[in-house]
C-alpha positions as CSV (number, residue, x, y, z in Angstrom):
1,X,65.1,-8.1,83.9
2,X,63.9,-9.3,87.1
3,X,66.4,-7.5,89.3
4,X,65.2,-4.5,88.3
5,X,62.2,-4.3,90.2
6,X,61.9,-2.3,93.7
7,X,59.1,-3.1,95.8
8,X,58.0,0.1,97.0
9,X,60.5,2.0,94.6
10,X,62.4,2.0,97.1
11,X,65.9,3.7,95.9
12,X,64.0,4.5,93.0
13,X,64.6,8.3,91.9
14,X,62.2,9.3,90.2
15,X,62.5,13.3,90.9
16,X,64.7,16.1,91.0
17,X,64.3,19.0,93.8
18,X,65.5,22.2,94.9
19,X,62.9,21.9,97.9
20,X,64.7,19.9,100.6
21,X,67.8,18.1,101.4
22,X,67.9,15.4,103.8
23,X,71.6,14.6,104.9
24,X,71.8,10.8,105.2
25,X,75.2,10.8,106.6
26,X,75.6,14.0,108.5
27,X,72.4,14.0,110.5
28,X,70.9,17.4,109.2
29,X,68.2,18.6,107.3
30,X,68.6,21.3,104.8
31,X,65.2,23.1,103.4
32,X,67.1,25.3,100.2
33,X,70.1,24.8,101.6
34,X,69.3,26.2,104.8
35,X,69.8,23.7,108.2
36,X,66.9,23.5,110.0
37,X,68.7,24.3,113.1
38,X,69.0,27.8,112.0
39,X,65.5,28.8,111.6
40,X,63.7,27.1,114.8
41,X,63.3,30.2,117.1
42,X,64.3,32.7,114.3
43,X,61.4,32.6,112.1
44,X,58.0,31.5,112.9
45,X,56.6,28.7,110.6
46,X,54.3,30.9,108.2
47,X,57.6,32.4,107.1
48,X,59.4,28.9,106.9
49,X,56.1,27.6,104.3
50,X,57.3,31.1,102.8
51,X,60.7,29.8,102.4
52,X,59.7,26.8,101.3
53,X,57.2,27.9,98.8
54,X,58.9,30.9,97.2
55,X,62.4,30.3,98.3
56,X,62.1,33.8,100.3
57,X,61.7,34.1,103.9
58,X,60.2,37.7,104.0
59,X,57.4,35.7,102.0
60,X,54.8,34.4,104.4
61,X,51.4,31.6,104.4
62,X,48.4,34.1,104.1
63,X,46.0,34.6,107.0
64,X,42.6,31.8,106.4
65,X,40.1,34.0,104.8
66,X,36.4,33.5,106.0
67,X,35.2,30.4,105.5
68,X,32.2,28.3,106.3
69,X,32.9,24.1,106.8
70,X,30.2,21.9,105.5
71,X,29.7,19.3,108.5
72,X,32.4,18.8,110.8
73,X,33.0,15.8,112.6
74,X,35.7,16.0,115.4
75,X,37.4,13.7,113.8
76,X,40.2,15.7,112.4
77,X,42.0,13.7,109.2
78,X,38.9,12.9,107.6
79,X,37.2,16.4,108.3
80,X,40.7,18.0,106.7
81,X,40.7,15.5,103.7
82,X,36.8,16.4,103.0
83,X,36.8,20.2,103.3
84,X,40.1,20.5,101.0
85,X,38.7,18.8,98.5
86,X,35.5,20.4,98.8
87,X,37.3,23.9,98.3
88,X,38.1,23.2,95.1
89,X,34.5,23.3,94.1
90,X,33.5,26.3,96.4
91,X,36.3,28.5,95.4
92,X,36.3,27.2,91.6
93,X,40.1,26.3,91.7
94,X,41.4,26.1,88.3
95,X,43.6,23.2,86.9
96,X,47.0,23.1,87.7
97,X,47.8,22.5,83.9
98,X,45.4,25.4,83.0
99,X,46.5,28.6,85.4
100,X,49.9,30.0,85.8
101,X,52.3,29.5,88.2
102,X,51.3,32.4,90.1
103,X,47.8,31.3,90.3
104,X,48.5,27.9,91.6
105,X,50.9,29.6,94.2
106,X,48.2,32.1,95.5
107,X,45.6,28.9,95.5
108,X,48.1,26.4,97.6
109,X,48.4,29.4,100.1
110,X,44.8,30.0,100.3
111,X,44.3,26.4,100.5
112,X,47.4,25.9,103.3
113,X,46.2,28.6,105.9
114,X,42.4,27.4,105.8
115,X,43.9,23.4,105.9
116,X,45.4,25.0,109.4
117,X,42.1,26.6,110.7
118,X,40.0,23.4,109.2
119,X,42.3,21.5,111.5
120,X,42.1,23.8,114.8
121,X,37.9,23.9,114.1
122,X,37.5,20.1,114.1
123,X,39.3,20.1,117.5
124,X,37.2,22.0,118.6
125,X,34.2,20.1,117.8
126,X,36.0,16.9,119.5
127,X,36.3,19.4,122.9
128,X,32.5,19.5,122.5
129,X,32.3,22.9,121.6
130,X,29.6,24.1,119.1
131,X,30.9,27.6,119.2
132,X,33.4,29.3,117.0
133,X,35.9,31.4,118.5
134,X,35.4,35.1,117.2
135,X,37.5,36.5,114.5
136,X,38.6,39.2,116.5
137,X,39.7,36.9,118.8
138,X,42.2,34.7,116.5
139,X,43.7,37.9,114.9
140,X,45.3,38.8,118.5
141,X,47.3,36.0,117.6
142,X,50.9,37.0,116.2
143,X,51.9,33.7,114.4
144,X,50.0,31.1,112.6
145,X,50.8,28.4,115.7
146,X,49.0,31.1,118.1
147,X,46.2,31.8,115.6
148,X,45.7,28.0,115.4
149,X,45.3,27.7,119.4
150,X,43.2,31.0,119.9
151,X,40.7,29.3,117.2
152,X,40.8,25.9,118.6
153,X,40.7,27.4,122.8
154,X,40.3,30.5,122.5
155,X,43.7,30.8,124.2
156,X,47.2,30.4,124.0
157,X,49.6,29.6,126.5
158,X,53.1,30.6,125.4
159,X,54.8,27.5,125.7
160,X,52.3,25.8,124.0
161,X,52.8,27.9,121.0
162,X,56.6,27.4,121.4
163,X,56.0,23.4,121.0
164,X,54.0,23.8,118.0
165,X,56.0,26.4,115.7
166,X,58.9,24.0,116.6
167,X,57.2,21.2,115.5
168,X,55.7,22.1,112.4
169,X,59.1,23.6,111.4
170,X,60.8,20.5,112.1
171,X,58.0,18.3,110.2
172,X,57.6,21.2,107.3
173,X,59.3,19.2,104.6
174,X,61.3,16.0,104.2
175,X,61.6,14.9,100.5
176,X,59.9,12.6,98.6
177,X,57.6,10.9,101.5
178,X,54.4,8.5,100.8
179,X,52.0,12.0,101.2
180,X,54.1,14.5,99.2
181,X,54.7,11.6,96.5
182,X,51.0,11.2,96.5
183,X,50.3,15.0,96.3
184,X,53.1,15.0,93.0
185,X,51.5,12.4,91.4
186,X,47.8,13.7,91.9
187,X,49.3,17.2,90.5
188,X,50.8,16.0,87.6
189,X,47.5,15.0,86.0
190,X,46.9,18.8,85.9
191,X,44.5,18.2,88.8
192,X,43.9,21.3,90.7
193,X,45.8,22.7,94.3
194,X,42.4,21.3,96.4
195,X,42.6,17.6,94.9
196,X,46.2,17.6,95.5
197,X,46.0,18.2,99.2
198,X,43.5,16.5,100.1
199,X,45.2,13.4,98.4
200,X,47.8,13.7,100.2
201,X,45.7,14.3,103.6
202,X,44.7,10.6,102.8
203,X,47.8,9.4,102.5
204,X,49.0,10.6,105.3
205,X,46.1,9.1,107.4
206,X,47.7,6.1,107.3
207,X,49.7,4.6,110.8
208,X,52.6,4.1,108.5
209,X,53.1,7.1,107.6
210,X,52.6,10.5,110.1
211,X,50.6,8.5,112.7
212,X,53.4,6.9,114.8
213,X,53.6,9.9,117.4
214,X,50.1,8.8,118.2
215,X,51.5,5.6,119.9
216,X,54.3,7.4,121.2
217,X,52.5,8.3,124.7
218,X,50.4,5.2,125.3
219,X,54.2,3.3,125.2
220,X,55.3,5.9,127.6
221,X,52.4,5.8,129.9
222,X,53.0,1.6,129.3
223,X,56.8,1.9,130.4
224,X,55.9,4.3,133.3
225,X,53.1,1.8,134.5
226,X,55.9,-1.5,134.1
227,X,58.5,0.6,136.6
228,X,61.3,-1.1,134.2
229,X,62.3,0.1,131.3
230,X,64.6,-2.6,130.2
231,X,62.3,-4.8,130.8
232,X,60.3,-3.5,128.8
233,X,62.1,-3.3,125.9
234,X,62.9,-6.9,126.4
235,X,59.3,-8.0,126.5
236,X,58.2,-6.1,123.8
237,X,61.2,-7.4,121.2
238,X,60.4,-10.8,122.4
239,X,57.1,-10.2,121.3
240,X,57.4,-9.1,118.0
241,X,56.4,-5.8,118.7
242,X,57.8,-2.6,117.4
243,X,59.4,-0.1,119.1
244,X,57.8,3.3,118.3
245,X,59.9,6.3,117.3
246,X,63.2,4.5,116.1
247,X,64.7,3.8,112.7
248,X,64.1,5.5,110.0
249,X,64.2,5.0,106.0
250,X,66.5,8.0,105.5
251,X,68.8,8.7,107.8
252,X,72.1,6.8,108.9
253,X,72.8,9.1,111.6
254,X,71.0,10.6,114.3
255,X,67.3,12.0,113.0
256,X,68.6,16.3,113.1
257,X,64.5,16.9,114.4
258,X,64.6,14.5,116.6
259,X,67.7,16.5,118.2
260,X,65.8,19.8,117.8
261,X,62.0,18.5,119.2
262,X,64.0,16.8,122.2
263,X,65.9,20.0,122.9
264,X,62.6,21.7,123.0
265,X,61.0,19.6,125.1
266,X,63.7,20.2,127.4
267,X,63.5,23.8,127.6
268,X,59.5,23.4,127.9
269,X,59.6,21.6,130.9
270,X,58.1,18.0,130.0
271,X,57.5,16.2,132.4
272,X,57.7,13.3,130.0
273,X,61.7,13.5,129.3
274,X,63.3,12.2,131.7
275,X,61.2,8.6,131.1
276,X,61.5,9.2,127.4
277,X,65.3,9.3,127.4
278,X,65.8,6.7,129.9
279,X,63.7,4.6,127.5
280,X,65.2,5.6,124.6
281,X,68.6,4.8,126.0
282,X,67.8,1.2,126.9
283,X,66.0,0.8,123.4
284,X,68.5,1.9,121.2
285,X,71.1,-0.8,123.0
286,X,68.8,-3.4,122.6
287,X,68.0,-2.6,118.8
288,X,71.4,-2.1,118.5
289,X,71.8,-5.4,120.0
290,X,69.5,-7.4,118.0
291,X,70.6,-5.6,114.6
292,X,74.0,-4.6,114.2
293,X,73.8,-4.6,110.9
294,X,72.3,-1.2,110.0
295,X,71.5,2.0,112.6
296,X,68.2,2.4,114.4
297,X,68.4,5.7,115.8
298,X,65.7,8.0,117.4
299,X,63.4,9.6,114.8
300,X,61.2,12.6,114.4
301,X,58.5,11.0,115.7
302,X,59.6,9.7,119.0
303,X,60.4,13.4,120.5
304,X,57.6,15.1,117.9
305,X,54.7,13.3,120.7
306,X,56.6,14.5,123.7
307,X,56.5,18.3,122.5
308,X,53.3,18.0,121.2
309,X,52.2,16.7,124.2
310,X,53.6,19.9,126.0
311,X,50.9,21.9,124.3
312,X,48.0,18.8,125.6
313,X,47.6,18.0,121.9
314,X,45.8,14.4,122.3
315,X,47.7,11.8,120.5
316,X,44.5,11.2,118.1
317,X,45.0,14.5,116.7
318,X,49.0,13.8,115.9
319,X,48.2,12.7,112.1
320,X,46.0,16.5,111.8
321,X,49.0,18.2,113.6
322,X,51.7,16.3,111.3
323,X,49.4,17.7,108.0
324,X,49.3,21.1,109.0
325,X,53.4,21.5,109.1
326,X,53.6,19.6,106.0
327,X,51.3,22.1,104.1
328,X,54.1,23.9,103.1
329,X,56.3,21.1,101.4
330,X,53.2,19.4,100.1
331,X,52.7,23.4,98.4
332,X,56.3,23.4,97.0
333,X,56.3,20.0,95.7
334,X,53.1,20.7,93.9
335,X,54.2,23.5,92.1
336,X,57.5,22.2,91.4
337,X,55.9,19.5,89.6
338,X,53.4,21.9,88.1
339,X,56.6,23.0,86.5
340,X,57.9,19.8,85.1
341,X,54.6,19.1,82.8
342,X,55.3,15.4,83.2
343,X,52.9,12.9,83.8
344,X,54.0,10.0,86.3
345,X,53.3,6.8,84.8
346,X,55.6,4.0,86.6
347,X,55.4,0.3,84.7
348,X,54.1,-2.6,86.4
349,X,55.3,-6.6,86.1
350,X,52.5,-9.0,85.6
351,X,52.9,-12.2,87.7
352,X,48.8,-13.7,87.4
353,X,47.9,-16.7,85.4
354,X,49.5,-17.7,82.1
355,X,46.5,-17.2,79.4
356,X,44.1,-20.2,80.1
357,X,40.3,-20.9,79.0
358,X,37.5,-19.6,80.7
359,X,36.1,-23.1,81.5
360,X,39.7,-23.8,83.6
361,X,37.9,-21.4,86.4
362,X,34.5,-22.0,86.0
C-alpha cells in the first residue's frame, strides 16, 4: 500500500531498548531510567558510559592503553573515523557474531577511551603541535574530560573540565539517532566493535546530524555584529535561512540538555549568555510566530556550543567533541544489538521505468 511508506522511517520502530528514554512530553531524558539531571555533577562521564554500557555506575570506560596513530591530520572526524577502523586490524578485533558478549564489551571500551585520546591528539596536531604530551602527564588527570585536556594542552583549567563532563553527559546517549542507527545496522552483520564505530563516526560527520553547534557561534558573533537581535531573526526567516539550535525531531517540550548545558554555562561564566538568551528569546516568538502549528524549542545544540565554547573548543572541532560523549551509547546500542542476532534488512519501493527495450535508451 502506498501509505505505508515513511521517508526517512520516520515513526518507524524498528527497535526495542533498555538504553535510553527520551520523554517527548515531559522534557527529560532518562538513560536506564535515571534523569539526566541527577547525574551531571554527581558522576563524571567515564562512570555515566559505565552506566550506560553495563547498567552499573561503579562500572567505568577504561583508561586508553598505549597506542601509536598511523598519520594524523588535524582534521579531527576524519582522523577519528580512520584510526577506529584501523584498530580493528591492529588489535585483531574479533566479529561481533563470533566473540562473547564479554569480549565485545571489553573491545567497545578499549575502542571508546582511545576514540577520546584519538580525538584530543588530532587537536593537537591542528594547534601545530608535533609533540605528544607525556603519559605521566595525562594520568595526573582524575577524569576522562581532564585526561582529554592534559593530552590535547597539557593542561586543564577547571572550568573547562566542568563544560566538558557536562557536555558529554548531556550528549552520552539519545535513542535511535542517524549515528547510533548506523552503528546498529553496521553491527548486526556480525561486523566487529572497530567497524561499528567508525561507521557511525561517519555518520555523524554529517551537518545534519551532530554538526549544528559548529554554526552556533558564527550566528552569535553575526547577531552581536548586527546590534539587533530581532532584526536579525527577521532577516534571516525572510531569507529562508535556518535558525540554528531550535526544533527538534523528538521533543515536544523544552530539550531537558538544553536546560542543563544553559545552566552550566551560567555557572561558568560565559560571556556568551546573555546574547544567547536574548537571542533565543526573540527567536523562539518569531518561530512561534511563523509556525504555530507544532513547538520549536531550544535544543541541545544551541547551549552545547556556548559551553563548549567555555572550554575554547573551536566550533570545527564540535562534530569530534559530539563523538566522544556519544561513545558510550554508540557502545550499548552495539551490544544490545549484538544480542538480538537479527540482521536489519528494511524493504524498498521501486518507482524507475516500467520494463522497456534497450533500444528505447539508446
Amino acid at each position: 500500500m502506498a501509505d505505508d511508506f515513511k521517508p526517512g522511517l520516520e515513526g518507524v520502530v524498528a527497535v526495542e531498548t533498555e538504553i535510553a528514554e527520551p520523554d517527548r512530553e515531559g522534557g527529560s531524558l532518562r538513560y536506564r531510567g535515571i534523569d539526566i539531571e541527577e547525574l551531571v555533577g554527581r558522576y563524571p562521564y567515564e562512570n555515566v558510559w559505565g552506566l550506560l554500557v553495563d547498567d552499573n555506575l561503579d562500572s567505568k570506560m577504561p583508561n586508553p592503553e598505549p597506542y601509536e596513530p598511523a598519520a594524523l591530520t588535524g582534521n579531527a572526524p576524519s582522523d577519528l573515523q580512520a584510526e577506529t577502523a584501523r584498530l580493528s586490524g591492529v588489535w585483531g578485533l574479533g566479529k561481533l557474531n563470533e566473540i562473547s558478549d564479554e569480549q565485545a564489551r571489553d573491545d567497545l571500551g578499549r575502542l571508546s577511551a582511545q576514540m577520546m585520546a584519538i580525538v584530543a591528539r588530532s587537536a593537537r596536531v591542528a594547534d601545530g603541535k608535533t609533540d605528544a604530551v607525556p603519559d605521566e602527564v595525562v594520568a595526573q588527570g582524575q577524569t576522562a574530560a581532564e585526561k582529554f585536556l592534559l593530552r590535547w594542552r597539557g593542561e586543564a583549567d577547571p572550568r573547562h573540565v566542568k563544560a566538558i563532563d557536562t557536555y558529554w553527559i548531556c550528549t552520552a546517549e539519545h535513542g535511535l539517532n542517524a549515528s547510533t542507527f548506523t552503528a546498529r545496522i553496521v553491527s548486526s552483520t556480525g561486523a566487529d566493535c572497530g567497524a561499528s564505530l567508525s561507521a557511525a563516526v561517519g555518520a555523524l560527520s554529517g551537518p545534519l546530524h551532530g554538526g549544528a553547534p559548529a554554526y552556533v557561534k558564527p550566528m552569535l558573533e553575526d547577531v552581536a555584529r548586527s546590534g539587533d537581535p530581532e532584526r536579525w531573526v527577521k532577516d534571516a526567516l525572510a531569507a529562508g535561512k535556518r535558525i540554528m539550535g531550535f526544533g527538534h525531531r523528538i521533543y515536544r517540550a523544552e530539550d531537558p540538555r538544553s536546560r542543563l548545558l544553559k545552566r552550566t554555562a551560567k555557572e561558568l561564566g560565559s560571556s556568551q549568555v546573555e546574547l544567547a538568551e536574548e537571542l533565543e528569546q526573540v527567536a523562539l516568538a518569531a518561530l512561534q510566530e511563523r509556525h504555530p502549528e507544532r513547538v520549536l524549542a531550544t535544543n541541545v545544540e544551541y547551549y552545547s556550543a556556548i559551553v563548549l565554547d567555555v572550554a575554547q573548543i573551536p566550533p570545527r572541532l564540535a562534530p569530534a567533541m559530539f563523538a566522544c560523549s556519544r561513545v558510550a551509547g554508540w557502545s550499548a546500542h552495539i551490544l544490545e544489538q549484538k544480542r538480538t542476532g537479527r540482521l536489519f534488512r528494511p524493504s524498498a519501493r521501486y518507482v524507475g521505468p516500467a520494463t522497456r527495450s534497450l533500444q528505447s535508451v539508446s
